[in-house]
C-alpha positions as semicolon CSV with decimal commas, in nm:
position;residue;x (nm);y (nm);z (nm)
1;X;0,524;-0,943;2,418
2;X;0,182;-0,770;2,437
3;X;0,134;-0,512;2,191
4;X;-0,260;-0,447;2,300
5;X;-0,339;-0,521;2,645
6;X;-0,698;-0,332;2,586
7;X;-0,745;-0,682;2,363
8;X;-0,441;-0,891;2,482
9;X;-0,314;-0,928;2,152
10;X;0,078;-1,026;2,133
11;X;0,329;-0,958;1,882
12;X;0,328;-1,325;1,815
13;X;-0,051;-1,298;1,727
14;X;0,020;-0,960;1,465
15;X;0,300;-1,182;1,294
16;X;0,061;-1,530;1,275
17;X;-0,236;-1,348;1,134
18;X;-0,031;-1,133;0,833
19;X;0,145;-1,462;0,726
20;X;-0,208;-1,585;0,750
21;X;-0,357;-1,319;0,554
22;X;-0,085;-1,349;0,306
23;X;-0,108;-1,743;0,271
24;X;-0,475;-1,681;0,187
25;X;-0,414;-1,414;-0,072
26;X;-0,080;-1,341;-0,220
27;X;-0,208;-0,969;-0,304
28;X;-0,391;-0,887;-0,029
29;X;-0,331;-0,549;0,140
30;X;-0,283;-0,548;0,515
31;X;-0,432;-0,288;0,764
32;X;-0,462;-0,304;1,143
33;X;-0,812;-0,281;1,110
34;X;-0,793;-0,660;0,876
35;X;-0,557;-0,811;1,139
36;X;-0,799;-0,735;1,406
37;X;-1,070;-0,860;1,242
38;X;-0,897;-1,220;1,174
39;X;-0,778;-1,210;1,541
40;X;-1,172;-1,196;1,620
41;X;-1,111;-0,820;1,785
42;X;-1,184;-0,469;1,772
43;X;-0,960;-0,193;1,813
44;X;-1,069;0,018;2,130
45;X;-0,830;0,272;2,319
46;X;-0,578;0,318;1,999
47;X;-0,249;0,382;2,191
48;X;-0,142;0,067;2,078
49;X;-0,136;0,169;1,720
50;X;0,253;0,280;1,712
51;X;0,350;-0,039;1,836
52;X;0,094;-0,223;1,665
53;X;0,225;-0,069;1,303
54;X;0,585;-0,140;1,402
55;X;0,510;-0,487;1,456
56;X;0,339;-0,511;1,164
57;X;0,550;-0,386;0,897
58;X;0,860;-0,548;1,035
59;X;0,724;-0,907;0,910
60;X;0,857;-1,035;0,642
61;X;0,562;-1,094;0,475
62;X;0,368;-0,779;0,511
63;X;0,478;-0,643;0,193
64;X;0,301;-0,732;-0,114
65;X;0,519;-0,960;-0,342
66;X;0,659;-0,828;-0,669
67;X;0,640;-1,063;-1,009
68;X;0,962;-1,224;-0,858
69;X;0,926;-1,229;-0,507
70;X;1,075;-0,901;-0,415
71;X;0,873;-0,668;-0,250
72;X;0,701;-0,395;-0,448
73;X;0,839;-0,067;-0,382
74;X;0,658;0,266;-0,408
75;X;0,727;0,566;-0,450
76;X;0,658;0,900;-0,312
77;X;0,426;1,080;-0,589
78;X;0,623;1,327;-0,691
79;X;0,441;1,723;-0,698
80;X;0,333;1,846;-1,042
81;X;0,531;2,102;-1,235
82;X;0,434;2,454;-1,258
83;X;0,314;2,533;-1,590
């Protein structure tokens, strides 16, 4: 499916370059920005992004690794106390 038809860039492309980017470095952090770089393109009109993200998170491998494999977790910071 095409995800960005301003740079014809499929869903199959998002998914090839993060398990690319995460073959090449383990604890790499993914953006859009990195994933259009390695696909050789620049972002232009945006209203891709929501799509884009979607398609992006949902692979497996977009999450940095824990020390066993899992996926690391964060979360929320949590607000200060009053003193």
């Amino acid at each position: 499916m095409i995800v960005c038809h301003c740079q014809s860039i499929t869903d199959h492309d998002i998914r090839a370059a993060v398990d690319w980017m995460r073959t090449a470095d383990a604890d790499t952090v993914i953006t859009p920005g990195r994933i259009y770089h390695a696909l050789g393109k620049r972002a232009d009109c945006g209203g891709c992004m929501p799509l884009f993200l979607d398609t992006m998170r949902k692979n497996e491998n977009f999450r940095v690794p824990g020390r066993n494999g899992a996926p690391i977790l964060r979360r929320r910071p949590q607000a200060f106390a009053a003193e």
